[in-house]
Backbone as a printed PyTorch tensor [residue, N CA C, xyz], in Angstrom:
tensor([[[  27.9820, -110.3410,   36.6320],
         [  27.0100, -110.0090,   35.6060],
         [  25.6700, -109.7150,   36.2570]],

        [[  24.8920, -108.4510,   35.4720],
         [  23.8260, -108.6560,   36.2710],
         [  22.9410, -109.1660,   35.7860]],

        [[  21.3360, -109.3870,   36.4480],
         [  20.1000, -110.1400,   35.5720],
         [  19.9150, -110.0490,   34.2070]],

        [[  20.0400, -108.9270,   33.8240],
         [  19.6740, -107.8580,   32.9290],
         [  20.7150, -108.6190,   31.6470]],

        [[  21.9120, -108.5400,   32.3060],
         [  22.9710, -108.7500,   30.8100],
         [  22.8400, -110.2210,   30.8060]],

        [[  22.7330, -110.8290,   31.6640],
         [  22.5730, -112.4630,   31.9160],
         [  21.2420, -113.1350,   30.8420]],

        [[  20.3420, -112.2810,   31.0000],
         [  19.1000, -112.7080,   30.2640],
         [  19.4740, -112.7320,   28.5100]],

        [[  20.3250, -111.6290,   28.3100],
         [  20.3690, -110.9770,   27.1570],
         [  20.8620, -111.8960,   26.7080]],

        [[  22.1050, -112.2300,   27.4650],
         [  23.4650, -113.6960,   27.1750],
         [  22.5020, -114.0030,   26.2490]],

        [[  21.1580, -115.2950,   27.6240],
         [  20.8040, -116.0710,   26.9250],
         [  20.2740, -116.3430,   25.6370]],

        [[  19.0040, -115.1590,   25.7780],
         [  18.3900, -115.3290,   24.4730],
         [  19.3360, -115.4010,   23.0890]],

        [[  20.5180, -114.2830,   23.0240],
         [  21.0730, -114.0370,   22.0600],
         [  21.2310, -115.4250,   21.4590]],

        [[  21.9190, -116.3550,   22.7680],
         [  22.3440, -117.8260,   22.4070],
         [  21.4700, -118.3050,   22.1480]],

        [[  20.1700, -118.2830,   22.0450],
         [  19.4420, -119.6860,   21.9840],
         [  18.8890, -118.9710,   20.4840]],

        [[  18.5490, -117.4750,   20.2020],
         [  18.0980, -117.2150,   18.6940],
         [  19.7940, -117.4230,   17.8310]],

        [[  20.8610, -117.4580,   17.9460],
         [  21.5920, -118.3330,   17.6710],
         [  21.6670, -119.5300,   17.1220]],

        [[  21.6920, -120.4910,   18.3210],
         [  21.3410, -122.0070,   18.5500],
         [  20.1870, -122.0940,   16.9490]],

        [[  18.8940, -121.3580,   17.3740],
         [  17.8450, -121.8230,   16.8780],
         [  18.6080, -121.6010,   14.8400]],

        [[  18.6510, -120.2580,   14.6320],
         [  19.4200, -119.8890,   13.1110],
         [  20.2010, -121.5340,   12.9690]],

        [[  21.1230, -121.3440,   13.9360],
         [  22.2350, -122.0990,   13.1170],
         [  21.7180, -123.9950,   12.7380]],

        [[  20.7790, -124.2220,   13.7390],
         [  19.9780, -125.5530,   13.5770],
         [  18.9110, -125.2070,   12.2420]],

        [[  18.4840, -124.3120,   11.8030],
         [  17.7970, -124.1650,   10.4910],
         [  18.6850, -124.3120,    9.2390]],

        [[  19.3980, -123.8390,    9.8380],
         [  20.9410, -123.1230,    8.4430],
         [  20.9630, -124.9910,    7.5340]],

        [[  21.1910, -126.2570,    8.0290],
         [  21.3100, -126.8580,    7.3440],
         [  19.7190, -127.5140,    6.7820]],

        [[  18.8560, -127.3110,    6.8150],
         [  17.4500, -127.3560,    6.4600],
         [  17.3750, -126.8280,    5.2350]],

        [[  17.5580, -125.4560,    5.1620],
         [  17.2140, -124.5300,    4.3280],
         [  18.7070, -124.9450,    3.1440]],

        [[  19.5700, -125.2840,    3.6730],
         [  20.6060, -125.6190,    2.5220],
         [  20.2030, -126.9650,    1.7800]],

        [[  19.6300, -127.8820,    2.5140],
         [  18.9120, -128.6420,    1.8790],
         [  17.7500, -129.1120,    1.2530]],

        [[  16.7220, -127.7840,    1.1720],
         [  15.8510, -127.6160,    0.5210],
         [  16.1390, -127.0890,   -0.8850]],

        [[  17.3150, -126.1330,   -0.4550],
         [  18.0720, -125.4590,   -1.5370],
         [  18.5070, -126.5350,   -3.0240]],

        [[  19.1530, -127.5410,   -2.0340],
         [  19.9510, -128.4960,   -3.4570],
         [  18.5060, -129.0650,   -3.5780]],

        [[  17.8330, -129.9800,   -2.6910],
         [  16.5310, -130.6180,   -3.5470],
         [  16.0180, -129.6250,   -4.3870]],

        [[  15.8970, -128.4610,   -4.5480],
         [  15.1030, -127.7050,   -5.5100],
         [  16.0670, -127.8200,   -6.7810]],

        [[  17.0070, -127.5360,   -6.5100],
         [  18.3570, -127.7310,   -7.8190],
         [  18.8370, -129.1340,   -8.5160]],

        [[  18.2730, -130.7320,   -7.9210],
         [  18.4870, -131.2890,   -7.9340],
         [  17.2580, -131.5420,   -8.9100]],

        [[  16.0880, -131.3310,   -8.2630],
         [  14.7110, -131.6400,   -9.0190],
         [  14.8040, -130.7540,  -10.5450]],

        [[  15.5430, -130.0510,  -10.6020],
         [  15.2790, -128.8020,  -11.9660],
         [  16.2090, -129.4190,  -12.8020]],

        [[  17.4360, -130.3030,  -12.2240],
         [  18.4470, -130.5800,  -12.8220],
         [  17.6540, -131.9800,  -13.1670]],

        [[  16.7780, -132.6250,  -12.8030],
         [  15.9780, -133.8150,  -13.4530],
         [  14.8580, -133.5420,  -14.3190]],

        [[  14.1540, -132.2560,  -14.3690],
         [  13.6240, -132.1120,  -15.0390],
         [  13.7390, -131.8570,  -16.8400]],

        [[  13.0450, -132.9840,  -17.7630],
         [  13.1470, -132.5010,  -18.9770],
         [  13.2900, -131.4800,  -19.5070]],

        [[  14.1650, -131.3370,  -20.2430],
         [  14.5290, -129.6060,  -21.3140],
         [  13.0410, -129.8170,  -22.7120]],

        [[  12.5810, -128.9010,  -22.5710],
         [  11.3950, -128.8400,  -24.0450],
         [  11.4360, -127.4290,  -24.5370]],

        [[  11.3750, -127.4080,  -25.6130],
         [  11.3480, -126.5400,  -26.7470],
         [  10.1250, -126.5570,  -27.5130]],

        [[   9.5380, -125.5840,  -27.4750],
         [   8.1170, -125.5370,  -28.4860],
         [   8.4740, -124.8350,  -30.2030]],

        [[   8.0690, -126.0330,  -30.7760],
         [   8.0010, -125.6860,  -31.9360],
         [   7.0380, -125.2860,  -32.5940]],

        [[   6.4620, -124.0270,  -33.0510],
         [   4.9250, -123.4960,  -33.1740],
         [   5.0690, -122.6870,  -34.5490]],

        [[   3.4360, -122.3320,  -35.0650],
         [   3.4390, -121.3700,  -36.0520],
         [   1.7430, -121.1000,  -36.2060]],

        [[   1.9470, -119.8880,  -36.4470],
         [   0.2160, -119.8200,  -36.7480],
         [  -0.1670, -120.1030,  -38.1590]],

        [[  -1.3060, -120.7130,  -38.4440],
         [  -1.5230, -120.9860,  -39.4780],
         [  -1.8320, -119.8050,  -40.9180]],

        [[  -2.2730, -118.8760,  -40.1890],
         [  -2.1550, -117.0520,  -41.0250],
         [  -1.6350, -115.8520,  -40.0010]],

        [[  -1.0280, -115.2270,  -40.4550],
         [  -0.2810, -114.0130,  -39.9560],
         [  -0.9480, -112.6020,  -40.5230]],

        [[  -2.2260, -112.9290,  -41.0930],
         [  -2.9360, -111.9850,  -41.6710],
         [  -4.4980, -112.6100,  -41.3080]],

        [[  -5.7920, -112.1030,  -40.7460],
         [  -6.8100, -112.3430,  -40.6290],
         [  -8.0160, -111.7240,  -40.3700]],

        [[  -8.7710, -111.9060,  -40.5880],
         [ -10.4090, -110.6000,  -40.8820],
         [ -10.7400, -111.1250,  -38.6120]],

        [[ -11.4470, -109.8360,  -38.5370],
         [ -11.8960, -109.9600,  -37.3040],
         [ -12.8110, -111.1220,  -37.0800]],

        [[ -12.6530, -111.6560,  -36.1810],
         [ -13.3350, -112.8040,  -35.8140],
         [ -13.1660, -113.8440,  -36.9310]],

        [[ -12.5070, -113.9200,  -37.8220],
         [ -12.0300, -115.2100,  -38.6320],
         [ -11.2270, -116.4640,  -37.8050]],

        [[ -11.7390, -117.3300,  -37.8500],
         [ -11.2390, -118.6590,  -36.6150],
         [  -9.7590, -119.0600,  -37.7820]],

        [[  -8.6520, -118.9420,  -37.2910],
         [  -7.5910, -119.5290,  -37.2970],
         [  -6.2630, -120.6700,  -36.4420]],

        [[  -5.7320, -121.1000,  -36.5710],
         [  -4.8480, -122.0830,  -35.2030],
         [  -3.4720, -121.9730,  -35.5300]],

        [[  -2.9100, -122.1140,  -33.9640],
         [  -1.6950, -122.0860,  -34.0310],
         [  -1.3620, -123.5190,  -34.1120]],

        [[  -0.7700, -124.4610,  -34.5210],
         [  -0.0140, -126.1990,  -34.3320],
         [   1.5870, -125.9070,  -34.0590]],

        [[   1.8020, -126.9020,  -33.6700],
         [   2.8550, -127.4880,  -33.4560],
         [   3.4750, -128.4430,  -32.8560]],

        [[   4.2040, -128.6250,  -31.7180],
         [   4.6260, -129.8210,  -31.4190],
         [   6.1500, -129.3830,  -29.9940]],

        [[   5.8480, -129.9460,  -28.9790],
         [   7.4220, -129.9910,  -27.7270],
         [   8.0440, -130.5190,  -28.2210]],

        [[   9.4560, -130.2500,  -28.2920],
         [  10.7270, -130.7010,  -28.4010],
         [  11.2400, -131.4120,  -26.9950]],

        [[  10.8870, -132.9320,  -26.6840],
         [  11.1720, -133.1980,  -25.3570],
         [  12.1510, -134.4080,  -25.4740]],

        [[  12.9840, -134.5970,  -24.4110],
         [  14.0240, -135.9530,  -23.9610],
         [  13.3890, -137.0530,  -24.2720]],

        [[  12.2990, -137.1680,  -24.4000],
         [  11.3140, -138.8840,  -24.4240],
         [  10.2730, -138.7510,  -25.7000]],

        [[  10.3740, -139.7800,  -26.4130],
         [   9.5500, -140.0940,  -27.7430],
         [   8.3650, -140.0690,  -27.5000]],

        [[   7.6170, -140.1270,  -26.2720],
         [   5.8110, -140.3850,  -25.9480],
         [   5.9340, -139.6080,  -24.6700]],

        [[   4.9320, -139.0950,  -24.6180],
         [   3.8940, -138.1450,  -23.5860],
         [   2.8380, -138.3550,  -22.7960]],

        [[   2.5960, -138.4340,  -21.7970],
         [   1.3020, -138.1990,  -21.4270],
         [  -0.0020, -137.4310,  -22.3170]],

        [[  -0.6590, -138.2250,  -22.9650],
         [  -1.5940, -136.2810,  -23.4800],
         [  -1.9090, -135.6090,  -22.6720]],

        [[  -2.4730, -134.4860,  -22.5240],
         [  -3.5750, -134.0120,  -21.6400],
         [  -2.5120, -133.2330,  -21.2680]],

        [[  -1.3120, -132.9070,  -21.9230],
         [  -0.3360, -131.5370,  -21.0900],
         [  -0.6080, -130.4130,  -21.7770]],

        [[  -0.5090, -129.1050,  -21.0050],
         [  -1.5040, -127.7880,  -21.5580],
         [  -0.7250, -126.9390,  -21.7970]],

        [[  -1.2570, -126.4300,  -23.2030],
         [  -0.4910, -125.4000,  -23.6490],
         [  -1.3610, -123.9870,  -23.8320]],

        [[  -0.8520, -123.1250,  -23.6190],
         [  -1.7380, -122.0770,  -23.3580],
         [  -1.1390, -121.0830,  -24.6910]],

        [[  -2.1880, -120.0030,  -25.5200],
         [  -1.4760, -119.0680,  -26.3000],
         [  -1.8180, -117.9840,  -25.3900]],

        [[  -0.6070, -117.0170,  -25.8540],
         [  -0.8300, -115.6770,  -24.5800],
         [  -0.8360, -115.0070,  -25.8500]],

        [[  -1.3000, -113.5990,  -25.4930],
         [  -1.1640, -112.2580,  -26.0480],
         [  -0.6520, -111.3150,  -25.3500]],

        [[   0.5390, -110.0560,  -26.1060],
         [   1.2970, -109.1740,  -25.5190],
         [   0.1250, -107.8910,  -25.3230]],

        [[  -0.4680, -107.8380,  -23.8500],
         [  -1.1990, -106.7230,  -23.6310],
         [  -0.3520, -106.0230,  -22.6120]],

        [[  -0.7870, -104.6220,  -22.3320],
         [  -0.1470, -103.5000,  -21.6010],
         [   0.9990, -104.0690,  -20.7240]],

        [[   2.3960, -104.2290,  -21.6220],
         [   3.1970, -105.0780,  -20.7340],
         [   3.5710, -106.4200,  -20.0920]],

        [[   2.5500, -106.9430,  -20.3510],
         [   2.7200, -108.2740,  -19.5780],
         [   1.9550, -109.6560,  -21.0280]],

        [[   2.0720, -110.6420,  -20.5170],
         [   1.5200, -111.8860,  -21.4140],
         [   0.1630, -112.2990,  -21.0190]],

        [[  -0.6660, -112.3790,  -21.6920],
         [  -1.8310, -112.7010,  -20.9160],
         [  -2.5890, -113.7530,  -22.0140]],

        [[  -2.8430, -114.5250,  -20.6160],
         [  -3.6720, -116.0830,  -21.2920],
         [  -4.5570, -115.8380,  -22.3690]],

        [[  -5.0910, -116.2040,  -23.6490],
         [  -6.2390, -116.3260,  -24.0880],
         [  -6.6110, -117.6530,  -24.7340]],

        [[  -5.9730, -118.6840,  -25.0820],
         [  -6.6480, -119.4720,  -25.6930],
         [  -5.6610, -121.0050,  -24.1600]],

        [[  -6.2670, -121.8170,  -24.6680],
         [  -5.8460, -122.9580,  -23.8700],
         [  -5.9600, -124.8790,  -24.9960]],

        [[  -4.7980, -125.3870,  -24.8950],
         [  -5.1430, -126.6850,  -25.2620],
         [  -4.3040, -127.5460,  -25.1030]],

        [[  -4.0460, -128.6050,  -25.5070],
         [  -3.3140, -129.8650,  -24.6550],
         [  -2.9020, -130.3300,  -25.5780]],

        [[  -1.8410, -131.3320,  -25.3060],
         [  -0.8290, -132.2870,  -26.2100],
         [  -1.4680, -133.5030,  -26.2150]],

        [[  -1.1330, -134.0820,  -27.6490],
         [  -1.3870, -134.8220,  -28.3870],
         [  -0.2790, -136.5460,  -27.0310]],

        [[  -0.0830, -137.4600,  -27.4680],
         [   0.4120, -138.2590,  -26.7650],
         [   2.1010, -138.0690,  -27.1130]],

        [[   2.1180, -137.8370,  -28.9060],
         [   3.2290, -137.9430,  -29.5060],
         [   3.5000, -136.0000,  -29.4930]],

        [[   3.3720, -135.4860,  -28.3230],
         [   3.6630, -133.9260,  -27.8820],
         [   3.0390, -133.0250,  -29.3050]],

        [[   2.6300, -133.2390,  -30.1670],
         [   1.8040, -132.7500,  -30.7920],
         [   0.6510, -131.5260,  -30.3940]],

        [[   0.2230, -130.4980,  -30.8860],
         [  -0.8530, -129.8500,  -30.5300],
         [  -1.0350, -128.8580,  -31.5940]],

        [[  -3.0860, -128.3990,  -31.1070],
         [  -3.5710, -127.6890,  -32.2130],
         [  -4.3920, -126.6970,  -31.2590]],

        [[  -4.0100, -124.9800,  -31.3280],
         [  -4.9580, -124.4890,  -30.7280],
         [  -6.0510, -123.8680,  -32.0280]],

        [[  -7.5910, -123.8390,  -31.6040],
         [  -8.2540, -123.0290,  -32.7570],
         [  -8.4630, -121.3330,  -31.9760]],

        [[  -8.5820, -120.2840,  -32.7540],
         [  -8.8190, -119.2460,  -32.1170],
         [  -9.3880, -117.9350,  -33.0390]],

        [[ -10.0740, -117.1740,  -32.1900],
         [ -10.1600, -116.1020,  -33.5860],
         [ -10.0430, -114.7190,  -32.5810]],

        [[ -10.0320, -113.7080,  -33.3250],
         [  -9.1300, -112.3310,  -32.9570],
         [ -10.2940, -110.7800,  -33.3240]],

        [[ -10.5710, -109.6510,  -32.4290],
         [ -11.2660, -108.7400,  -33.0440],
         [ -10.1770, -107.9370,  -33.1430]],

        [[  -8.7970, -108.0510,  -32.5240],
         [  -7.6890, -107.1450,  -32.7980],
         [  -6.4600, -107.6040,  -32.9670]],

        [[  -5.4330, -106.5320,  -33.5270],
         [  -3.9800, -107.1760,  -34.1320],
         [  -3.1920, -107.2750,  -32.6460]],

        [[  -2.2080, -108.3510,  -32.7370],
         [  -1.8050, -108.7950,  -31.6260],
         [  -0.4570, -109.4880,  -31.9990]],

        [[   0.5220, -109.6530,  -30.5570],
         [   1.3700, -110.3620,  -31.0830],
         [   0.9320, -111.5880,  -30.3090]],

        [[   1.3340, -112.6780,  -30.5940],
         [   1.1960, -113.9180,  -29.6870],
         [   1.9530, -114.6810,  -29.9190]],

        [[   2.1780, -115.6390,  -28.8500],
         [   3.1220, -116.8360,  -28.3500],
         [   2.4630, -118.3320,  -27.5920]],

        [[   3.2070, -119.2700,  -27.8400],
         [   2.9660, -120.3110,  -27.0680],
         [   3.5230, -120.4310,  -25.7050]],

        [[   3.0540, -120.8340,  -24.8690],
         [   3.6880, -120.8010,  -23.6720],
         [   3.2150, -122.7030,  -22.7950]],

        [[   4.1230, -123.1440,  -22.7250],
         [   3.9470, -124.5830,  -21.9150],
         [   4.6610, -124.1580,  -20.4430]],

        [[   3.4770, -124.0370,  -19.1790],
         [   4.0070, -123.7430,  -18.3080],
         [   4.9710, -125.0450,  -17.2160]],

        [[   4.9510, -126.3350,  -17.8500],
         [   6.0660, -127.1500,  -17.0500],
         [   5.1720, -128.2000,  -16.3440]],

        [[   5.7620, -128.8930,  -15.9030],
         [   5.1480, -130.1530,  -14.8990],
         [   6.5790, -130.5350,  -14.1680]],

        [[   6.2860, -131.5220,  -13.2540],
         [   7.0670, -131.9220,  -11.9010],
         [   8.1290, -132.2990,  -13.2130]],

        [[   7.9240, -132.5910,  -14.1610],
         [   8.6940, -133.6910,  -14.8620],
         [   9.4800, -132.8670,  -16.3480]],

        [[   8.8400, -132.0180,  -16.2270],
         [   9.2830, -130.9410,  -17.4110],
         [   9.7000, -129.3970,  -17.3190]],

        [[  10.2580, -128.8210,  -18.4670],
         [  10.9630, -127.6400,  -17.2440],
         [   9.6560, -126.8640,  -18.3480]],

        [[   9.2780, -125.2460,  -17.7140],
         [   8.3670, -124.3420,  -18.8070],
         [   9.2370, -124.1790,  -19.9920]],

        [[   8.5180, -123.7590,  -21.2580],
         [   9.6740, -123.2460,  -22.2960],
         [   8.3260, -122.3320,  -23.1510]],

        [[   8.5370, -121.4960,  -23.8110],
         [   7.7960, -120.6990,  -24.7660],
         [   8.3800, -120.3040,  -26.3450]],

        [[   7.3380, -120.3380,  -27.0120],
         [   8.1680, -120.3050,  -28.3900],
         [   8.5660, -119.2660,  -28.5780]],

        [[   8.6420, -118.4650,  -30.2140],
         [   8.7020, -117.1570,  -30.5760],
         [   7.6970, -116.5050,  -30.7450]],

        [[   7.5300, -115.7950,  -30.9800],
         [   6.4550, -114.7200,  -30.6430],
         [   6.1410, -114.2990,  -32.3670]],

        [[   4.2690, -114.1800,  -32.8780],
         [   3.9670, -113.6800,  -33.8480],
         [   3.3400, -112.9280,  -33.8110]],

        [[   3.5260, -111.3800,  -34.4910],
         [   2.3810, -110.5790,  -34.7120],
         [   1.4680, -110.9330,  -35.8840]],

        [[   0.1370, -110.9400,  -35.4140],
         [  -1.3360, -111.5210,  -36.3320],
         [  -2.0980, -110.1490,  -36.2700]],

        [[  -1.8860, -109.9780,  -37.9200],
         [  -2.5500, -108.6740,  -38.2560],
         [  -4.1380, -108.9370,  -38.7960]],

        [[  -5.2170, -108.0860,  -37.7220],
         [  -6.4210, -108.1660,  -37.9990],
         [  -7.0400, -107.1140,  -39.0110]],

        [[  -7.3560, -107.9700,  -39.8860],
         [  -7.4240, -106.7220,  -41.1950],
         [  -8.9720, -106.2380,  -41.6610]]])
């Protein structure tokens, strides 16, 4: 063999070596991620806006309440309302749960929109979002 193919041997073997010593790392980051999702609470948002019809800038709220595995909550978990702009969901209002998963956002509107609740998750909860309302600004 000469230098040349000898060198090649090696490296090949050792970026080898190195893959195949990661290979069980990365498989086990894999299940902890699947393991943690598989512990995380299932929640369901139960929501509604309080009018589906409203004058520009008239202050209205969405309430409702998570559907979660456990009877009591932390308060202080955040629920955000989005609006359907050019494609995508976008944040506009923000507010937090009650202890007993309860919540009240207040908000007001210069245009018609559809909107949704969105609870983006914690270590301990999985995200979930409700249904979606169009609020006609009249």
């Amino acid at each position: 063999m000469t230098k040349t193919l000898l060198r090649q041997l090696v490296v090949a073997l050792i970026v080898l070596g190195t893959a195949l010593a990661g290979a069980p790392a990365i498989a086990s980051a894999t299940q902890d991620h699947e393991v943690a999702q598989a512990r995380q609470g299932k929640v369901k948002i139960h929501a509604k806006p309080s009018k589906l019809k409203v004058k520009a800038h008239e202050s209205f709220h969405i309430g409702g309440n998570l559907e979660v595995n456990v009877p009591r909550g932390a308060s202080g978990e955040t629920i955000i309302v989005q609006s359907w702009q050019n494609n995508t969901w976008v944040n506009i209002a923000y507010g937090s749960c009650t202890p007993s998963w309860t919540f009240r956002v207040s908000l007001s509107l210069s245009f018609s929109a559809t909107l949704r609740v969105f609870f983006p998750g914690t270590v301990n909860y999985s995200e979930a979002v409700s249904e979606s309302w169009a609020i006609a600004v009249i």
